[in-house]
C-alpha positions as CSV (number, residue, x, y, z in Angstrom):
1,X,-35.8,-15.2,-26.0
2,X,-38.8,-16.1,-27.3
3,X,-41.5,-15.0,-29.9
4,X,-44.2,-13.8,-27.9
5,X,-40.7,-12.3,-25.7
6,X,-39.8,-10.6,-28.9
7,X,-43.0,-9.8,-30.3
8,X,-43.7,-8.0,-27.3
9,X,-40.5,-5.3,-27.7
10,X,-40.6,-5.4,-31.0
11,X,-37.8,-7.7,-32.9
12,X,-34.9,-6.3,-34.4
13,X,-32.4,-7.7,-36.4
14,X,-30.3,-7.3,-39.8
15,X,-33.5,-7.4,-42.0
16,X,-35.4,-5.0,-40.8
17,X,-34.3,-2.3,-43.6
18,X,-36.2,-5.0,-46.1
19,X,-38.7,-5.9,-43.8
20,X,-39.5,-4.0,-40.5
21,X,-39.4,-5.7,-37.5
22,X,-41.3,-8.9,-36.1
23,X,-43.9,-7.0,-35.2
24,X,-44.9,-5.6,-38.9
25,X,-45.0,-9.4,-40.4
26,X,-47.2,-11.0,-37.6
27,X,-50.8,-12.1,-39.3
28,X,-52.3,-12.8,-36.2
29,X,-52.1,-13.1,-32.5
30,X,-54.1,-15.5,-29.4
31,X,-53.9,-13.9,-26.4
32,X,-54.8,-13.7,-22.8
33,X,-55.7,-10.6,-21.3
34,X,-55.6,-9.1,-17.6
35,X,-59.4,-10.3,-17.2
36,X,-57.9,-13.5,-17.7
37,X,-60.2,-13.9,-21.6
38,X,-58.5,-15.6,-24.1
39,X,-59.0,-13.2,-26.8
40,X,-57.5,-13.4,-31.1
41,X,-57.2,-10.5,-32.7
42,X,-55.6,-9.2,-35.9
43,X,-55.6,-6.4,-38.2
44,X,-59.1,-6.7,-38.7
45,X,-59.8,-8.6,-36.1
46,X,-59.9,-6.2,-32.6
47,X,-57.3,-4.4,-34.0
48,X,-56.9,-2.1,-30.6
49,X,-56.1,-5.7,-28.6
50,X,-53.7,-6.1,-31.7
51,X,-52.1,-3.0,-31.3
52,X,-51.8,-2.7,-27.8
53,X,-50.4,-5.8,-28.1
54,X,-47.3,-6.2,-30.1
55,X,-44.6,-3.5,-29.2
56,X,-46.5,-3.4,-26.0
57,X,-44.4,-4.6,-23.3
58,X,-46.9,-7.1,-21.8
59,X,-49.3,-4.3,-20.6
60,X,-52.6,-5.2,-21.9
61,X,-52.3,-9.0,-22.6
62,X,-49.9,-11.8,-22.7
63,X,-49.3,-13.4,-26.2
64,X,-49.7,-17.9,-26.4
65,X,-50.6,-18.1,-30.1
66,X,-48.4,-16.2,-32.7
67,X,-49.3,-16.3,-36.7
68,X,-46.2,-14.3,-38.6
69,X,-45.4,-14.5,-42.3
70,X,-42.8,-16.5,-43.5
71,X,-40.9,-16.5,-46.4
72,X,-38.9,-18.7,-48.6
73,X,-35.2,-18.4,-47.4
74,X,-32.4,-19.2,-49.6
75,X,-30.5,-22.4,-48.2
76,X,-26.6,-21.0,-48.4
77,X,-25.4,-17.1,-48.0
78,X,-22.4,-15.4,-48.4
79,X,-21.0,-13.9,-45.2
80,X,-19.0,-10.8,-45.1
81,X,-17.2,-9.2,-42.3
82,X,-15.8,-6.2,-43.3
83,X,-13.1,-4.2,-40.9
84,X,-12.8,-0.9,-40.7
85,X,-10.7,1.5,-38.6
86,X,-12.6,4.4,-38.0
87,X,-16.5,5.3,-37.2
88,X,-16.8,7.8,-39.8
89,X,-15.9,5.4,-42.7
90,X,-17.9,2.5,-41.3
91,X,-21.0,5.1,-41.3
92,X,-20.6,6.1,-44.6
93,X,-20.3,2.7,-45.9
94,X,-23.2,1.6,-43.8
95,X,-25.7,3.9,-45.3
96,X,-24.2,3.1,-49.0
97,X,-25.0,-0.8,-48.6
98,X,-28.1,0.0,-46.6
99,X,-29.6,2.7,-49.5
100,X,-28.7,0.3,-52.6
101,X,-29.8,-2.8,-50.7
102,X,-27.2,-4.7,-52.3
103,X,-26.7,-6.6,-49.0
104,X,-30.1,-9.2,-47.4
105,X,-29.1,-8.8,-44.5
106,X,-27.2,-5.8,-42.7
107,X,-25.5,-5.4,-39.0
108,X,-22.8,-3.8,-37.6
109,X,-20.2,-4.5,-34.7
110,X,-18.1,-2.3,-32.4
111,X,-15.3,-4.2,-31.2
112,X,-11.6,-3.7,-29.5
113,X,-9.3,-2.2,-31.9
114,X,-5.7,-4.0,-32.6
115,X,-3.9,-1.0,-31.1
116,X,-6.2,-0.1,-28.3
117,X,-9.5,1.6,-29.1
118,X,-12.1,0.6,-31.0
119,X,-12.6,-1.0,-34.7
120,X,-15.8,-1.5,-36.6
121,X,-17.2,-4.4,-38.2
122,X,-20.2,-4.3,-40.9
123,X,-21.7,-7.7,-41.3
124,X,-23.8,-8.3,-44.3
125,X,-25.0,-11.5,-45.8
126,X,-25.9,-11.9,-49.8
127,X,-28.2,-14.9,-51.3
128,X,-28.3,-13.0,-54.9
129,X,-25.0,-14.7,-56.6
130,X,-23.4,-11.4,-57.2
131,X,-19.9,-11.5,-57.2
132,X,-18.0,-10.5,-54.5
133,X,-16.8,-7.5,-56.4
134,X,-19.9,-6.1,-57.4
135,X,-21.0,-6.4,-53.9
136,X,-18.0,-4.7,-52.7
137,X,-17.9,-1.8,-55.2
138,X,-17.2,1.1,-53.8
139,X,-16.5,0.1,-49.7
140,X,-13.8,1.2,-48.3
141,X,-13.3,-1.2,-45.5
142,X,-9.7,-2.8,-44.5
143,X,-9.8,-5.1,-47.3
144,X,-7.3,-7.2,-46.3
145,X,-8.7,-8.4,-42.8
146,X,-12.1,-8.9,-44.3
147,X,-13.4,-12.1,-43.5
148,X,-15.9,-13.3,-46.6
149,X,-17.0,-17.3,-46.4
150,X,-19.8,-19.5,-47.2
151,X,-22.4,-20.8,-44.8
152,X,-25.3,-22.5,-44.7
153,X,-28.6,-20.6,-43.6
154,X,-28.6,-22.9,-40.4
155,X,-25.1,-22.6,-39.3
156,X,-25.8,-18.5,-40.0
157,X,-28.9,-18.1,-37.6
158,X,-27.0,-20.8,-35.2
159,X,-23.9,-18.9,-35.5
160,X,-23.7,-17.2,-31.5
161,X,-24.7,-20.7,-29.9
162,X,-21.4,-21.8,-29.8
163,X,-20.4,-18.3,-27.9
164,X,-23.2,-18.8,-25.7
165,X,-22.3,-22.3,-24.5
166,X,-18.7,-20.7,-24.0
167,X,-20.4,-18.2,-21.6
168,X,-22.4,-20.9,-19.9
169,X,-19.3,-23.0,-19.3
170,X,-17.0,-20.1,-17.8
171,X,-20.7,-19.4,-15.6
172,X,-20.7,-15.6,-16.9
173,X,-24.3,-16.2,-19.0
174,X,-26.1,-16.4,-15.5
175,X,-24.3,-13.0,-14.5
176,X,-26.3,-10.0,-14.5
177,X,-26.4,-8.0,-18.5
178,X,-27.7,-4.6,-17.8
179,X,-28.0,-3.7,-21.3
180,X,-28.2,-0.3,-22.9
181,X,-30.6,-0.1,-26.6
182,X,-31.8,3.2,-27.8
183,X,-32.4,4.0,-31.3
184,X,-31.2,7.0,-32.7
185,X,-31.6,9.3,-35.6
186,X,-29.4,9.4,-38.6
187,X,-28.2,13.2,-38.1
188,X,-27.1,13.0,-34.7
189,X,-26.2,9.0,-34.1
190,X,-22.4,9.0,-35.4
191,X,-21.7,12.4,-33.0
192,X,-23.2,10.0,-30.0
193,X,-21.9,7.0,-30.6
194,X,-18.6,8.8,-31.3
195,X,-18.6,10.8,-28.1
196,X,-19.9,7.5,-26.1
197,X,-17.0,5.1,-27.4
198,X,-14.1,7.6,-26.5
199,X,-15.5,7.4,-22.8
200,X,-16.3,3.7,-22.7
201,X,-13.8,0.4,-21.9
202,X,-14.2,-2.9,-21.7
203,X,-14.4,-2.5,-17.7
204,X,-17.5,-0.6,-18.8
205,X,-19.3,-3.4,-21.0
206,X,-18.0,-6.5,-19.0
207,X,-16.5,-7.4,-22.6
208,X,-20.0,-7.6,-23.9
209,X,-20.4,-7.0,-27.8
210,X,-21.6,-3.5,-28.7
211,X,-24.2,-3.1,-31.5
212,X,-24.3,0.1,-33.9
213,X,-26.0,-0.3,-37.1
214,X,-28.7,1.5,-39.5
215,X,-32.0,0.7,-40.8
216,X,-35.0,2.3,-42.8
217,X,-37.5,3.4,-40.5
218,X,-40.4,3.2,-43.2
219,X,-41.2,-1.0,-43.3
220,X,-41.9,-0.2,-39.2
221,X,-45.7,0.1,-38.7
222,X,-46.4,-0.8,-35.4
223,X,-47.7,2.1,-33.4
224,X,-46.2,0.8,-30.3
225,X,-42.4,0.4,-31.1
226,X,-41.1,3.9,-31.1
227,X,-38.7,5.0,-33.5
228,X,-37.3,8.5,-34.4
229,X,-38.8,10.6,-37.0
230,X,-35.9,10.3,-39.8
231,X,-35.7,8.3,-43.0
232,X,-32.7,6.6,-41.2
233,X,-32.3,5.4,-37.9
234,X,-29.6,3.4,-35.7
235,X,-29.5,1.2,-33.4
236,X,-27.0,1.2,-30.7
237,X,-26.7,-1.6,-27.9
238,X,-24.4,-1.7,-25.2
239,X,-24.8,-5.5,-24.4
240,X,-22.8,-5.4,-20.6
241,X,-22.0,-8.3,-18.6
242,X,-21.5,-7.6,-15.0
243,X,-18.6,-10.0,-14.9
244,X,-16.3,-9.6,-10.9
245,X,-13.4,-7.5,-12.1
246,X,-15.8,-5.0,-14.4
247,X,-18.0,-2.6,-12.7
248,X,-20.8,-3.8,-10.9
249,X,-24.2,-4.3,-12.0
250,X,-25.4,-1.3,-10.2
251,X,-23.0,1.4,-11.5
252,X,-24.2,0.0,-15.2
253,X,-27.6,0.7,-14.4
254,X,-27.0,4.1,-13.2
255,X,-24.3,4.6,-16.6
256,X,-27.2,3.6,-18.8
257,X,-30.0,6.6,-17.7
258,X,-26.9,8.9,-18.1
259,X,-26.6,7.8,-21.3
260,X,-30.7,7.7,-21.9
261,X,-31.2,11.0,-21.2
262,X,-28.3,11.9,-23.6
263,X,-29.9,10.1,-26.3
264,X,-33.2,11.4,-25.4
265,X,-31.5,14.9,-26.0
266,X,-30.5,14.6,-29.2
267,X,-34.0,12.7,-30.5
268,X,-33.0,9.1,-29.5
269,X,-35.9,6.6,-28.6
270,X,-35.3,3.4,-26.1
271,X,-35.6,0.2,-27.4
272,X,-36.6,-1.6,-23.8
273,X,-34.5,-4.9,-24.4
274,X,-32.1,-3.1,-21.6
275,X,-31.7,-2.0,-18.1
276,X,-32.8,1.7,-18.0
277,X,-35.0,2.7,-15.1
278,X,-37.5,5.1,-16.3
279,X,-40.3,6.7,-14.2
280,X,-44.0,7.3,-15.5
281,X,-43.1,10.0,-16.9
282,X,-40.5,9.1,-18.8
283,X,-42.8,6.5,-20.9
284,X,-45.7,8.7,-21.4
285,X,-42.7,10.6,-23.4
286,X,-41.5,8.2,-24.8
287,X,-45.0,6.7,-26.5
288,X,-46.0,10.1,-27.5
289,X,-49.3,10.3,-29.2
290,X,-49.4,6.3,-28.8
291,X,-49.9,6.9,-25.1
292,X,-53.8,7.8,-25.0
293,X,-54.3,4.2,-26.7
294,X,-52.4,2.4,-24.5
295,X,-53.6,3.5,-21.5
296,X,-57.2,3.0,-22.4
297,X,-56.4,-0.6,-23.8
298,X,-54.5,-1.3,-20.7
299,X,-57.9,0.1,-18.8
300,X,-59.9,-2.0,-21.0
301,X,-57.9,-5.6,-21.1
302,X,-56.4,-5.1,-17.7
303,X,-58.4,-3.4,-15.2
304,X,-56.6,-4.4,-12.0
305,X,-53.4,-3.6,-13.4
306,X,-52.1,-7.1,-12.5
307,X,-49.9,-7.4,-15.7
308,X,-46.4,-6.7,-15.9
309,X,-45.6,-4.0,-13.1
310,X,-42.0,-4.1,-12.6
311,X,-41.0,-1.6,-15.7
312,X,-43.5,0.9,-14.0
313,X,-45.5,2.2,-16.5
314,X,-48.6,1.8,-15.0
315,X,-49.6,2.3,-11.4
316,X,-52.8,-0.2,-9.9
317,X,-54.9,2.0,-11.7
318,X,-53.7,2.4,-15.2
């Protein structure tokens, strides 16, 4: 990843309830169009370029320069892990922590259950000095296999390197990942990520960690990141690994627009850090009344269509 990598999906992670996504905090952007014009732009500063930009998929311009507001970030957290057994429980705790914001950061695991199955795990971090007990008033997690320790900021944001370089030794990180992201609303996200998870196995995911946690949809501004229309909203990410003995790449492809087109049923919006081939049509949906601006910045700052064809939401001609 990078930032202009994530700035152009959008940026998501276990803050965003506090603070939208990467997208909402950036001051200012450098840029270089389809024309091939190095262009800056900001808020007030060609604000349709701006726009068009972040959230934008690489459409309109690609981003060199990023300005995003930082800060000050505590130097040690308290890390929580908290099990839990079944779906419904881990929802209902989820949106507890999430309302009261007791919690800086907030995230939440689906993972192979003891007994076959699956368990749940809501990972939260907390730089406030409460105790321990007022942050866990009220959860109903497994107590008992909880998992609560100190780290220091930098061993928190370094923590998955060491699973990485696992993957690059055993030569599965160069494998195919045909991912699955949508976000869904609160009202209908436990009843499809319940119905999903009964169906899915690990032969399914490649082993691949599935994501399923809730934010506030208010601190995200951008016009271009689509979300749904619901004070609360999920995100769920199948992250598969096409490893030999799982099913192959292909078949996960095809899996993911099944599952799409359920989530797309039942108000769910894709978040385009996955492998979900969509027509045309499907993205003029899916950007709604954004679309009208995007095409005409993607007319205006790339006329020959040269930029970023391959998720086909543009033909040569915008």
């Amino acid at each position: 990843m990078s930032v202009g990598g994530t700035l152009s999906l959008g940026g998501i992670g276990g803050a965003g309830f506090r603070f939208g996504a990467q997208v909402d905090n950036v001051v200012a952007l450098e840029v270089v169009t389809g024309e091939g014009r190095v262009a800056r732009c900001s808020r007030t500063r060609s604000p349709r370029l701006f726009d068009a930009v972040l959230a934008g998929l690489g459409q309109c311009a690609v981003i060199t320069r990023a300005v995003v507001g930082l800060r000050p970030a505590p130097a040690n957290l308290r890390v929580f892990d908290l099990v839990y057994g079944d779906l419904q429980t881990f929802a209902a705790d989820s949106r507890t922590a999430l309302r009261d914001a007791r919690f800086d950061t907030l995230q939440g695991l689906v993972v192979p259950g003891p007994a076959g199955g699956w368990a749940y795990i809501l990972e939260a971090t907390s730089s406030s000095g409460s105790t321990d007990a007022q942050l866990l008033a009220g959860l109903r997690d497994i107590r008992a296999a909880a998992v609560i320790r100190d780290m220091s900021l930098r061993e928190f944001a370094l923590r998955l390197d060491p699973i990485i370089e696992e993957q690059r030794q055993a030569g599965t990180w160069e494998l195919p990942h045909p991912w699955f992201g949508v976000w869904l609303p609160d009202g209908a996200a436990v009843g499809f990520a319940e119905s999903v998870l009964s169906q899915l196995t690990l032969a399914d995911t490649g082993g691949g960690p599935i994501l399923l946690y809730p934010t506030r949809s208010a601190p995200l501004g951008q016009p271009l990141l689509r979300v749904p229309a619901s004070e609360l909203i999920w995100q769920f990410n199948i992250l598969r690994t096409a490893l030999p003995a799982s099913l192959p790449a292909e078949r996960m492809v095809d899996d993911n627009r099944v599952l799409f087109e359920r989530s797309r049923a039942v108000g769910g919006y894709h978040y385009p850090n996955g492998a979900i081939a969509l027509t045309r049509g499907d993205w003029i949906q899916h950007f709604g009344d954004a679309w009208p601006d995007l095409a005409r910045a993607r007319r205006r700052y790339d006329p020959a269509g040269i930029l970023t064809p391959g998720q086909r939401i543009f033909d040569r001609r915008g």
